[in-house]
LUMNU-934116 format. One line per 3 residues: number of its first residue (from 1); their letters; for each residue x, y, z of N, C-alpha, C, O, CB. Coordinates in Angstrom, 3 decimals, m for minus. Glycine has a CB too. Layout:
# LUMNU-934116
NUM = A = X:Y:Z:X:Y:Z:X:Y:Z:X:Y:Z:X:Y:Z | ...
This chain:
# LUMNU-934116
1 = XXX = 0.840:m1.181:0.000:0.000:0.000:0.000:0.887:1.248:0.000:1.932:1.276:0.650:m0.957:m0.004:1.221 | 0.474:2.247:m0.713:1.317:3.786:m0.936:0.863:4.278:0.269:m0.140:3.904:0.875:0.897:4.927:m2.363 | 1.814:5.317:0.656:2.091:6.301:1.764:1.537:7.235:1.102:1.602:7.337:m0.123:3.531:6.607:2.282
4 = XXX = 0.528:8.529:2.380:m0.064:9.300:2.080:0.842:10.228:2.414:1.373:10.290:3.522:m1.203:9.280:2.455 | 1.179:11.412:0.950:1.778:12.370:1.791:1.011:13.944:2.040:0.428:14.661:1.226:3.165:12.526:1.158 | 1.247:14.116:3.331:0.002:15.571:2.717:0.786:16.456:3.030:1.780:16.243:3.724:m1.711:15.973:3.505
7 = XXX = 0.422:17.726:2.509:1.216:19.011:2.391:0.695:20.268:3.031:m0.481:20.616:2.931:1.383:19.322:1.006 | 1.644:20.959:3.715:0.637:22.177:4.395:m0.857:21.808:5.007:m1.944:22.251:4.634:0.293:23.301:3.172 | m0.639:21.076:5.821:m1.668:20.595:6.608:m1.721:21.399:7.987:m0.905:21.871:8.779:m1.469:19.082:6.806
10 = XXX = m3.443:21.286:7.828:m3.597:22.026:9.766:m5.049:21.344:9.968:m5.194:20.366:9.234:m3.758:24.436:10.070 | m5.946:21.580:10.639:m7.157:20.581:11.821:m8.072:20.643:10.812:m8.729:19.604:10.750:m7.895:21.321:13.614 | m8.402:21.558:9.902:m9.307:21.328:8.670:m8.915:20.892:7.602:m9.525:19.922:7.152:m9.863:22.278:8.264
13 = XXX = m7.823:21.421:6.866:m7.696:21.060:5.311:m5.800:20.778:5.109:m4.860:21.206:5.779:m8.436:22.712:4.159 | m5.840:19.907:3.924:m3.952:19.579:3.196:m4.113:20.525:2.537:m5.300:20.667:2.243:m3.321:18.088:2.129 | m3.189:21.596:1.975:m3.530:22.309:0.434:m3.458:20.793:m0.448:m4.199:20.524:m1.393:m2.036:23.772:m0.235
16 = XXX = m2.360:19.874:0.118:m2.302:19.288:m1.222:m2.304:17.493:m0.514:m1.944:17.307:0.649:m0.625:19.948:m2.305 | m2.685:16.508:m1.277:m2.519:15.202:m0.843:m1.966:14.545:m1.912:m2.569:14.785:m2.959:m3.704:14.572:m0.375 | m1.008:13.781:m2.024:m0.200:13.167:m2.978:m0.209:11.233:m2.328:0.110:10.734:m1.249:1.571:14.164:m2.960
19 = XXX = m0.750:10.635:m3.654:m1.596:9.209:m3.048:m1.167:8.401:m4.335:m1.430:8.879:m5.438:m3.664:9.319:m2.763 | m0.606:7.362:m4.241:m0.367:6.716:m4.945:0.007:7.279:m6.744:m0.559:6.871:m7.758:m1.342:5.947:m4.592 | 0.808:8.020:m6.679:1.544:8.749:m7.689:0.596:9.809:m8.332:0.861:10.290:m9.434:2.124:7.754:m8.773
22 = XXX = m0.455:10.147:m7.661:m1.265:11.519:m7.839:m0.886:12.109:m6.499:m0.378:11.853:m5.407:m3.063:11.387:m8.082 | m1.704:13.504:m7.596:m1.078:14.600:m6.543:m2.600:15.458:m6.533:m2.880:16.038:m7.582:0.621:15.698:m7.236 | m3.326:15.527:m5.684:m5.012:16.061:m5.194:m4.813:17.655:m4.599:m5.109:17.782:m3.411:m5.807:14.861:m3.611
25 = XXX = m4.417:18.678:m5.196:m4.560:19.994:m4.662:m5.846:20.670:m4.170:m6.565:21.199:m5.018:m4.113:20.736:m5.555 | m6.196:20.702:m2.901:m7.073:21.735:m2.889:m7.530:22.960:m3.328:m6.581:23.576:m3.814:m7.052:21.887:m2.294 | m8.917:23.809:m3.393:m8.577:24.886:m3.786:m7.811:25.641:m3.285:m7.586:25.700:m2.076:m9.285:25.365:m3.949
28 = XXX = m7.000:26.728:m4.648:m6.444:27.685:m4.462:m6.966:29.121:m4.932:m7.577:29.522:m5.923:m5.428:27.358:m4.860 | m6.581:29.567:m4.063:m7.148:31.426:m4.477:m5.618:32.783:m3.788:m4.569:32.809:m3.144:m9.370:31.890:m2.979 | m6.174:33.288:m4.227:m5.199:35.053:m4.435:m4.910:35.084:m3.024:m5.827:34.756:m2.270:m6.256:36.875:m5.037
31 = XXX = m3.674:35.457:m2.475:m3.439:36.046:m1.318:m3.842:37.365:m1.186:m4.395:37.899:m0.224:m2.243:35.957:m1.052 | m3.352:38.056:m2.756:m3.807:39.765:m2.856:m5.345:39.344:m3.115:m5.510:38.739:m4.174:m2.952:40.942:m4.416 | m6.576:39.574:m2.279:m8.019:39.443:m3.105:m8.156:40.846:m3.441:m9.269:40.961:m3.954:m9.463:38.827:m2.203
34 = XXX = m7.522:42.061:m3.400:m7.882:43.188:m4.230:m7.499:43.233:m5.744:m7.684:44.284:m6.358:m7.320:44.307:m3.621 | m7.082:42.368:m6.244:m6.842:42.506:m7.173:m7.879:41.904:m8.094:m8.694:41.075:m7.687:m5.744:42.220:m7.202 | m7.824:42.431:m9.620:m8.922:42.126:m10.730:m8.969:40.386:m10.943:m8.175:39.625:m10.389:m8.433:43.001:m12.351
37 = XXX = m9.998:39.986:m11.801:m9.471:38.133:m11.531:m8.329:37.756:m12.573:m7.654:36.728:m12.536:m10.973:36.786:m11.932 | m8.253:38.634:m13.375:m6.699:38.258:m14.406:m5.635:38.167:m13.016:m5.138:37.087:m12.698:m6.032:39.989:m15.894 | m5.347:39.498:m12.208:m4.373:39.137:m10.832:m4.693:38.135:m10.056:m3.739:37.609:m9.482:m4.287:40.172:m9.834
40 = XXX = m6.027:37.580:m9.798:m6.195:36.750:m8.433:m6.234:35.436:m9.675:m5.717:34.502:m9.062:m7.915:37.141:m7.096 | m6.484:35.067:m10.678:m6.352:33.781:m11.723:m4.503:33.458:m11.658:m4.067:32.319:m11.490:m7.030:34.356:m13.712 | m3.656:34.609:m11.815:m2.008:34.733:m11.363:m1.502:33.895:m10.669:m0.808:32.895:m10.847:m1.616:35.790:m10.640
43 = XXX = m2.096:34.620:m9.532:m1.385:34.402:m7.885:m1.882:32.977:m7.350:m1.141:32.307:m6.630:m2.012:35.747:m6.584 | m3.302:32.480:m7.765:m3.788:31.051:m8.043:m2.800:30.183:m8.587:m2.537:29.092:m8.081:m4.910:31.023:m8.975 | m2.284:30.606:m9.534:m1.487:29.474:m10.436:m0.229:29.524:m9.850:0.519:28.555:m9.975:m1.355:29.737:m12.117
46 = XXX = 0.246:30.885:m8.994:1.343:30.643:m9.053:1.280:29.615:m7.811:2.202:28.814:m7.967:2.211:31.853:m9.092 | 0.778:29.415:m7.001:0.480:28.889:m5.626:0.716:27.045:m6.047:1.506:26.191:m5.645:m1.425:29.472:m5.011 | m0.447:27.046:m7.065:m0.263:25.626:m7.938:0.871:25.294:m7.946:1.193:24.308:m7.282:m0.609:25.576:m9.331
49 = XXX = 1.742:25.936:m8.625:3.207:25.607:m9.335:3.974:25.390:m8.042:4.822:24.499:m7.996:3.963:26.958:m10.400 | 3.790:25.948:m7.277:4.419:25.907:m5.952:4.387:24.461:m4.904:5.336:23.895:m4.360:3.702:27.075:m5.234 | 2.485:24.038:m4.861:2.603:23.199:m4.313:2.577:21.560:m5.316:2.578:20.430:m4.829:1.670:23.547:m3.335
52 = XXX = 2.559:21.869:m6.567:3.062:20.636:m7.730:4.661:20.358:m7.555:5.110:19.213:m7.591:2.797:21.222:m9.553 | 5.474:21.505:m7.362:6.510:21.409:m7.131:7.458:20.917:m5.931:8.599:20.458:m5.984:6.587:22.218:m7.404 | 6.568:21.176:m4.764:6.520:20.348:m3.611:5.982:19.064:m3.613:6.485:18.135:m2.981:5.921:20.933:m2.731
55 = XXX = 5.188:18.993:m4.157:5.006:17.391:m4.467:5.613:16.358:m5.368:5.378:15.155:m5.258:3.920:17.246:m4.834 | 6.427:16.903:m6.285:7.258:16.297:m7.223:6.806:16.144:m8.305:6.686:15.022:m8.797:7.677:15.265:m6.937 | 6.420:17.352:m8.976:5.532:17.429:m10.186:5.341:18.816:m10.805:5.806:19.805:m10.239:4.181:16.908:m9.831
58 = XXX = 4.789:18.889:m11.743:4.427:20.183:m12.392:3.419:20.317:m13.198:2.702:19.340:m13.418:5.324:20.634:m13.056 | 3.156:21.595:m13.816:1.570:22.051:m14.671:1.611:20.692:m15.489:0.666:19.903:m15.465:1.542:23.822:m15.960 | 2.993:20.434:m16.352:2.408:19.590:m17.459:2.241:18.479:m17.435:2.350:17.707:m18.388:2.895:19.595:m18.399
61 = XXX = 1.801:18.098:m15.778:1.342:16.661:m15.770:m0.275:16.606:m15.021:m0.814:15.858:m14.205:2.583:15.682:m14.831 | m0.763:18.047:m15.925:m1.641:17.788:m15.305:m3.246:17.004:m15.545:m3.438:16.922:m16.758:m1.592:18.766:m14.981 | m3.923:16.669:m15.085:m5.202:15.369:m14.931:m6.461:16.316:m15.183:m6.853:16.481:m16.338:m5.354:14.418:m13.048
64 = XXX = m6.922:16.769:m14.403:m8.156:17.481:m14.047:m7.784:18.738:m13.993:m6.576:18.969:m13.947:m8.821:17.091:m12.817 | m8.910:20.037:m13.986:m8.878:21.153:m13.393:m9.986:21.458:m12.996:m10.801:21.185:m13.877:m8.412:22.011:m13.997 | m10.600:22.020:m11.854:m12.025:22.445:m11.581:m11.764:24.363:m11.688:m10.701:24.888:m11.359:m12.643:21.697:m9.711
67 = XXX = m12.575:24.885:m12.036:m12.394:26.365:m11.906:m13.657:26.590:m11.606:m14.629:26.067:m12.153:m11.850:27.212:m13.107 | m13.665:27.657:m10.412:m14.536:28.493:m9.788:m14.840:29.880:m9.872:m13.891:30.642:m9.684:m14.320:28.371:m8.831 | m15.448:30.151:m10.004:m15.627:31.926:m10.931:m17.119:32.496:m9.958:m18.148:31.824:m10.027:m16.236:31.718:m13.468
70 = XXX = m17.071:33.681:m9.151:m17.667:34.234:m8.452:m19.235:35.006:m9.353:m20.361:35.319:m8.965:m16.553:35.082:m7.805 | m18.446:35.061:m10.812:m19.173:35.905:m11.730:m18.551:35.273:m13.091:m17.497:35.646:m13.605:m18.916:37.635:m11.478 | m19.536:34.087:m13.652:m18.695:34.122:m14.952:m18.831:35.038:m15.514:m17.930:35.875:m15.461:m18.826:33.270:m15.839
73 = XXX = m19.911:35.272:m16.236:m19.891:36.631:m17.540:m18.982:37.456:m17.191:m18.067:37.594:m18.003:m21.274:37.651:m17.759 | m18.930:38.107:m16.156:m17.952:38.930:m15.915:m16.659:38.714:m16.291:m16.015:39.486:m17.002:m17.946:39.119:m14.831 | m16.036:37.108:m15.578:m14.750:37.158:m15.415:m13.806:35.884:m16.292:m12.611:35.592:m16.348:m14.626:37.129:m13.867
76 = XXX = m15.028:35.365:m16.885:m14.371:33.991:m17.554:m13.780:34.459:m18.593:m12.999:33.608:m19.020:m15.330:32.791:m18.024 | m13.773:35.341:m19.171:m12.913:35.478:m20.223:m11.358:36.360:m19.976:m10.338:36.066:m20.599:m13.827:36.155:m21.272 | m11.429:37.387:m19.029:m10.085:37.293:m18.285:m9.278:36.112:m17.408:m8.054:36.105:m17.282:m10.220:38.216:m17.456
79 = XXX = m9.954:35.367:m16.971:m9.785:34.062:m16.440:m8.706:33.176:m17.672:m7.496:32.981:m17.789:m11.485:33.345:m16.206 | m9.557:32.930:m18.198:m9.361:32.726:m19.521:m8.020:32.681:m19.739:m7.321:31.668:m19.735:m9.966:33.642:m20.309 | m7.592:34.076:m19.976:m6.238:34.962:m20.879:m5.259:34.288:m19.648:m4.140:33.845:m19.905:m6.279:37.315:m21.020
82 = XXX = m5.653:34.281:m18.722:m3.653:33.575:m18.085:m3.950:32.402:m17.560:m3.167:31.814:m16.814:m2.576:34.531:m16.516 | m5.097:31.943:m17.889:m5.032:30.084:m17.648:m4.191:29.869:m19.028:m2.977:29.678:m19.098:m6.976:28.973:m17.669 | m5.250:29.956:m20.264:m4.307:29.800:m21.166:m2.648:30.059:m21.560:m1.955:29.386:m22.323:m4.840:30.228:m21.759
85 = XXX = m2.258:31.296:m20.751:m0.919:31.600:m21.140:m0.205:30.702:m20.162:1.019:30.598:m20.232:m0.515:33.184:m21.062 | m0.859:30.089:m19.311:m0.041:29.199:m18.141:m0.058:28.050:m18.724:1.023:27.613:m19.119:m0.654:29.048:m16.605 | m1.264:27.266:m18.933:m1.132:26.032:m19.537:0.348:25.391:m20.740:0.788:25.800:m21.814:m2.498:26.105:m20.245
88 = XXX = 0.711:24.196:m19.792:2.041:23.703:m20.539:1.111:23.534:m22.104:m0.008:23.021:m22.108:2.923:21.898:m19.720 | 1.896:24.138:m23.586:1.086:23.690:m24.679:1.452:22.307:m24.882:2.592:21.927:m24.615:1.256:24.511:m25.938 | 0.620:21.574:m25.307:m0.116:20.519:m25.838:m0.086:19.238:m24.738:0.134:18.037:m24.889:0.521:20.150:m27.301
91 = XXX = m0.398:20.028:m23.613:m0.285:19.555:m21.889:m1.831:20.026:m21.712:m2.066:19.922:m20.508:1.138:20.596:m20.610 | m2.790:20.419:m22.274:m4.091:20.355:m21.328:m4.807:19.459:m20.832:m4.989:18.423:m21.472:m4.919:20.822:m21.713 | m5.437:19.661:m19.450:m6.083:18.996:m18.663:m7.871:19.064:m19.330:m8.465:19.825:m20.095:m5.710:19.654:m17.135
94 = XXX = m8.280:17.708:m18.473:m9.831:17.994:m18.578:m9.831:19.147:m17.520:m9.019:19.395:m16.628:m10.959:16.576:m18.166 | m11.006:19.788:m17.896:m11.369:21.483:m16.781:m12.842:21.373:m16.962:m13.350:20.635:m17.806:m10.670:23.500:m17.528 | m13.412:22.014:m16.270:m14.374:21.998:m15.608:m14.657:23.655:m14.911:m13.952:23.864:m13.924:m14.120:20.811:m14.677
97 = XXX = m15.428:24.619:m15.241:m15.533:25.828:m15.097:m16.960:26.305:m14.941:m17.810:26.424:m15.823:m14.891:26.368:m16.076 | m17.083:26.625:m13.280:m18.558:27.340:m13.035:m18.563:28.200:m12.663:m17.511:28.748:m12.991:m19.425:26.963:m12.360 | m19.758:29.474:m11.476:m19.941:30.152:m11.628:m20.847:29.594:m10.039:m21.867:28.906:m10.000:m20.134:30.589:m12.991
100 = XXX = m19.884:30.295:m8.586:m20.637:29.440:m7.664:m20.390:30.635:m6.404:m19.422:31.386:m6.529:m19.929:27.624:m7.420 | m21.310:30.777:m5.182:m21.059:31.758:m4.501:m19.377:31.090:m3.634:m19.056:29.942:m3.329:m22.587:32.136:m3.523 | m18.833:32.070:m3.518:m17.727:31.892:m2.491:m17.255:32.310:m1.153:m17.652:33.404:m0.753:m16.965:32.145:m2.949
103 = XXX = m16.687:31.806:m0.607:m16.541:31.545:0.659:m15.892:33.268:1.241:m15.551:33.096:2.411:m15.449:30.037:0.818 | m15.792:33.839:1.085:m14.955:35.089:1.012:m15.920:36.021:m0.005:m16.348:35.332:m0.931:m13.258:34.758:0.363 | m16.418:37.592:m0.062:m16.585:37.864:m0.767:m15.332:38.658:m1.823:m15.673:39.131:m2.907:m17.516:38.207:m0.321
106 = XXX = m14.341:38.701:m1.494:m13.561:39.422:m2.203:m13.134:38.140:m2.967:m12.322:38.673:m3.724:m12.499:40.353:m1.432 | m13.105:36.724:m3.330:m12.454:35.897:m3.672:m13.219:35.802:m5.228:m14.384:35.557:m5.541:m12.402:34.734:m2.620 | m12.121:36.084:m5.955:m12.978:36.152:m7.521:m12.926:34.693:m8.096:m13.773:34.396:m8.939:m12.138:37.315:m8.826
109 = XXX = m11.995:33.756:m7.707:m11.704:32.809:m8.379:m11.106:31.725:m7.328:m10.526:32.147:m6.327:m10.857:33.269:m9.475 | m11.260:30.165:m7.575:m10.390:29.340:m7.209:m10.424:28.422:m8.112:m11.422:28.243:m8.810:m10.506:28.917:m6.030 | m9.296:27.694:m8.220:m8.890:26.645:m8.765:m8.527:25.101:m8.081:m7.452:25.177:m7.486:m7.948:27.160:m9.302
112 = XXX = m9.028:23.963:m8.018:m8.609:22.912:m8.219:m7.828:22.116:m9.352:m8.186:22.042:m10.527:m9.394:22.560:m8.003 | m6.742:21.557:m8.814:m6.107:20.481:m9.696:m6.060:18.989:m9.508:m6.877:18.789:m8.610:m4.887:20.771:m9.776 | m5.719:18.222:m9.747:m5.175:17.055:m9.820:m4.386:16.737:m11.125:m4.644:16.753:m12.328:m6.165:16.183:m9.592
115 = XXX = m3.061:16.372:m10.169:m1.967:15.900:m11.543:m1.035:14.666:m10.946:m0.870:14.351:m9.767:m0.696:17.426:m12.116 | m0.404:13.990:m12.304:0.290:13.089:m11.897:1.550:13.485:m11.477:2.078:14.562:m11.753:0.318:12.233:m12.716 | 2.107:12.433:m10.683:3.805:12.664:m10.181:4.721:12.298:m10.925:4.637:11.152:m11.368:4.266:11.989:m9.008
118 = XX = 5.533:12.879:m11.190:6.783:12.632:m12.010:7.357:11.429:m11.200:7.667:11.434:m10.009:7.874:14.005:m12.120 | 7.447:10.243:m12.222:8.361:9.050:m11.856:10.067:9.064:m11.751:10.676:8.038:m11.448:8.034:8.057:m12.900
C-alpha cells in the first residue's frame, strides 16, 4: 500500500494530498483578493506551481482542473487569458468551469487540480 503524503496541513484542510503517484490539490485562491481576476487567476497558479513542485511534479502533468468563478460573464474570459498563457502547450487537462457563490466575498476565483507525479 502507498504512503499518504500531505502538504501544508492544519485541523481542517492539506492544500495538497499526494496518493499513490497523484497529486489532489485543494482549492487555491489570491493572497492579494484586491486585485482584478486576471491578478487573483495569477497568484492562483502561481500557488499551484508551488505546491506541484513540492510534491514532485508540475503544470504539465496535469489530470483534471475544476475552476470556480464568483461571476462568470464577468470574469471567464479574463480568467481565460492567463489560464491559457499558463497552460504547458499541448499539456491540457480535462477542466471543468462554473460560476458558484464563495466563501470570502472578495475571492474572484479558485482553482482545483489534480496531476500526476513525475516518476
Amino acid at each position: 500500500m502507498s504512503d499518504i503524503l500531505r502538504i501544508n496541513t492544519n485541523t481542517r484542510r492539506s492544500s495538497a494530498v499526494v496518493y499513490n503517484g497523484i497529486v489532489f490539490l485543494g482549492g487555491q485562491t489570491a493572497g492579494d483578493r484586491s486585485q482584478d481576476v486576471r491578478g487573483q487567476t495569477r497568484q492562483a497558479l502561481e500557488r499551484i506551481d508551488a505546491f506541484l513542485a513540492e510534491a514532485g511534479t508540475d503544470k504539465s502533468r496535469l489530470l483534471t482542473a475544476q475552476i470556480w468563478l464568483k461571476d462568470i460573464k464577468a470574469d471567464f474570459d479574463g480568467m481565460n487569458e492567463i489560464w491559457d498563457a499558463w497552460v504547458t502547450p499541448g499539456a491540457a487537462s480535462t477542466r471543468a468551469t462554473a460560476q458558484c457563490e464563495m466563501g470570502a466575498p472578495e475571492v474572484l476565483v479558485e482553482i482545483i487540480v489534480t496531476a500526476a507525479v513525475k516518476s
